[in-house]
C-alpha positions, 0 to 999 in steps of 0.5 A: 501496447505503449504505456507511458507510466506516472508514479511519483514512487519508483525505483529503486525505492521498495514500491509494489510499481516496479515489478509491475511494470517489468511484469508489464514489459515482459508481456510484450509491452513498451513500458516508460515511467515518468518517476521521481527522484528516489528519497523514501528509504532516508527521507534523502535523495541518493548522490548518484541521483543528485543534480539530475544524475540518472535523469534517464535511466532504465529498469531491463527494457523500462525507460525511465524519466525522472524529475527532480523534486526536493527530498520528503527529509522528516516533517509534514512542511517537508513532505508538502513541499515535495509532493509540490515540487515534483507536481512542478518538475513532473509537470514540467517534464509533461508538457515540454519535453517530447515524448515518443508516441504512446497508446495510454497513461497509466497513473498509479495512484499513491498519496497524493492524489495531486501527483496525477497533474503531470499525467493530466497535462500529458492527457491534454498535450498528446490526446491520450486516455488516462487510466487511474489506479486508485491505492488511497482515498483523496481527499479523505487521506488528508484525516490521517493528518488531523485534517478535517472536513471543516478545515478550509484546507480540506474544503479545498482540496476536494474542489482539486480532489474532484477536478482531477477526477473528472479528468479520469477515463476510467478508474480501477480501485484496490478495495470494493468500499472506495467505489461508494466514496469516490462516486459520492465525494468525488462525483465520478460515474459508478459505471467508470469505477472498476474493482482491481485488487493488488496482486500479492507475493506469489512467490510465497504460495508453494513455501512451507512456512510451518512454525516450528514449536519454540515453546512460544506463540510468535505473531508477525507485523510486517510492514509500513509503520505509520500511523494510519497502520494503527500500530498503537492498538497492538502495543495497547493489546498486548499491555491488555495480555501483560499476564499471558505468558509464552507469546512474542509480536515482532513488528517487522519494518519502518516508518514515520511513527515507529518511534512513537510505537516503541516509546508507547511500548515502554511507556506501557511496560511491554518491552517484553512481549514486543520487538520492533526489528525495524527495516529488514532485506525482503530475502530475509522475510521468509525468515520471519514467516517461519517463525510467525505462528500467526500474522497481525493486521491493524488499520486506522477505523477514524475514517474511510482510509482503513477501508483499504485492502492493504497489500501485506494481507495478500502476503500474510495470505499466500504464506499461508499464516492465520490472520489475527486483525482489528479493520473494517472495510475490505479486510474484514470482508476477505476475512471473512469470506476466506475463513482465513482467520479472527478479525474484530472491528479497527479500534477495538483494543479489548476486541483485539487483545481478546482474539490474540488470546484465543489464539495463544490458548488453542492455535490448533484450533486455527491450522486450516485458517492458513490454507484457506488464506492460500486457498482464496488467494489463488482464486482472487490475487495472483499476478496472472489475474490482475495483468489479464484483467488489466491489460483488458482494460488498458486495450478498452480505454484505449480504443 
């Protein structure tokens, strides 16, 4: 197939999309990518990129197209005006520059939604299907905002939200529990909503990540640190184990709310049971993995957004470590369906600090939960099943 790709986030940014794509081109199909400019590393756009530099660019044999847009830089005002600016340059890219013949759009479907109007105005200019990959719910993102439904902002923003979806021709979500939401908010047909989970990091599945005996239990955070991530209910957890002794919790990444955290984590006096090692290179993870005797996921529950089924589960899964979380929605289902470790609901400080002391006090008792984590993985999320399944459904709207 041709498939002209639209993602907002793209190379080389650090986003699940880019080896998607060059998955996609070594299966033999014609992949383009109508992309933005690079900024979330530093909140800054690059000098090389600057001033339309690698406006055209390639990844291997993926063509790409960027639009200039203004850098996120820190803030919520900065982020609204470059989430609109590349709605207008994109848009612009979409509907005046000539694009080569392609079969479907395929839209990659990161916050916000509204980066999807230059896929729409490709849809409407060339007569094309549109394909949606649903990774966040709109408009119920908006909450992790301190937006409410209320709000006249909120309010009109689902009016867009349920425009753009009704210029989709079929959708694929990351989590089972979006379907209900967008059907019932959204207004999209239930039958047109297809479950397709992230694939993980398979690469992990055949490492041995056995940790070593340290005289510590080590539990693993790894990833965005924002606040939908919920990352306080850990610091808060681990204030509840001040008096348990030989554990460590290493939070492994960056984000908006990482200053936030560390300050709660002195304010709460357990700079000693925790460690923010801030952004690390993906080779040096393996690293971490064999030192975590156990890996730590925690999701915002306020609203439907903790519903997610977040991607770094899918690698705590395939290297093979329990997983000890306070989520609901699809998290807590696949953990409870693979048995692959100790889950309470999200929010619950005293539920979370509970488990992490069951598991420092008997974590022998918990060694088959990392198999059964690798065991479910091979059977639900491996690359070879997601680009099967979705190269069946691109050929279907397609036709």
């Amino acid at each position: 197939m041709r498939i002209l790709v639209v993602s907002s986030a793209f190379y080389p940014d650090n986003y699940h999309i880019n080896q998607m794509v060059k998955d996609l081109s070594s299966r033999g199909h014609s992949v383009k990518v109508l992309t933005g400019q690079p900024d979330y590393a530093t909140g800054r756009i690059p000098k090389e990129y600057k001033w339309f530099r690698k406006y055209h660019d390639f990844l291997g044999p993926v063509e790409i197209w960027r639009a200039p847009i203004i850098a996120r830089r820190k803030g919520a005002v900065m982020r609204f005006f470059s989430y609109l600016s590349f709605i207008i340059t994109g848009g612009c890219l979409a509907m005046f520059k000539k694009w080569s013949d392609f079969d479907v759009i395929y839209v990659w479907g990161v916050s916000p939604i509204t980066m999807a109007i230059p896929a729409i105005i490709l849809k409407k200019r060339y007569k094309k299907p549109l394909f949606f990959y649903c990774l966040d719910l709109w408009p119920e993102s908006m909450k992790a905002f301190k937006v409410r439904e209320k709000n006249p902002v909120f309010k009109a923003v689902r009016v867009l939200c349920k425009w753009i979806y009704k210029q989709f021709d079929l959708v694929a979500v990351t989590s089972k529990p979006f379907t209900d939401y967008i059907h019932t908010v959204n207004g999209y047909p239930l039958e047109k909503i297809i479950y397709l989970p992230q694939y993980g990091a398979e690469q992990n599945l055949n490492k041995d990540f056995t940790a070593q005996d340290n005289g510590i239990i080590d539990l693993l955070f790894a990833g965005n640190i924002g606040f939908v991530q919920d990352i306080d209910k850990i610091v808060q957890a681990a204030a509840e184990l001040k008096d348990v002794p030989n554990f460590l919790i290493h939070i492994v990444g960056d984000g908006s709310a990482k200053k936030q955290f560390e300050q709660l984590s002195k304010d709460l006096h357990v700079e000693d049971k925790i460690i923010f090692h801030g952004r690390v290179p993906s080779e040096k993870m393996d690293d971490f993995y064999k030192l975590a005797d156990a890996c730590l996921l925690t999701l915002d529950g306020s609203s439907k957004i903790g519903d997610t089924l977040p991607v770094k589960m899918q690698g705590y899964m395939a290297a093979g470590k329990p997983v000890i979380a306070a989520v609901n929605g699809a998290g807590k289902q696949v953990i409870e369906e693979s048995s692959c470790g100790l889950v309470v609901n999200a929010g619950d400080v005293q539920g979370l600090a509970r488990i992490i002391k069951e598991f420092i006090s008997t974590p022998a008792k918990y060694t088959s939960c990392g198999e059964n984590g690798r065991s479910y993985f091979k059977t639900h999320f491996t690359k070879e099943n997601h680009l099967s399944r979705l190269e069946q459904l691109l050929t279907e709207v397609a036709k």
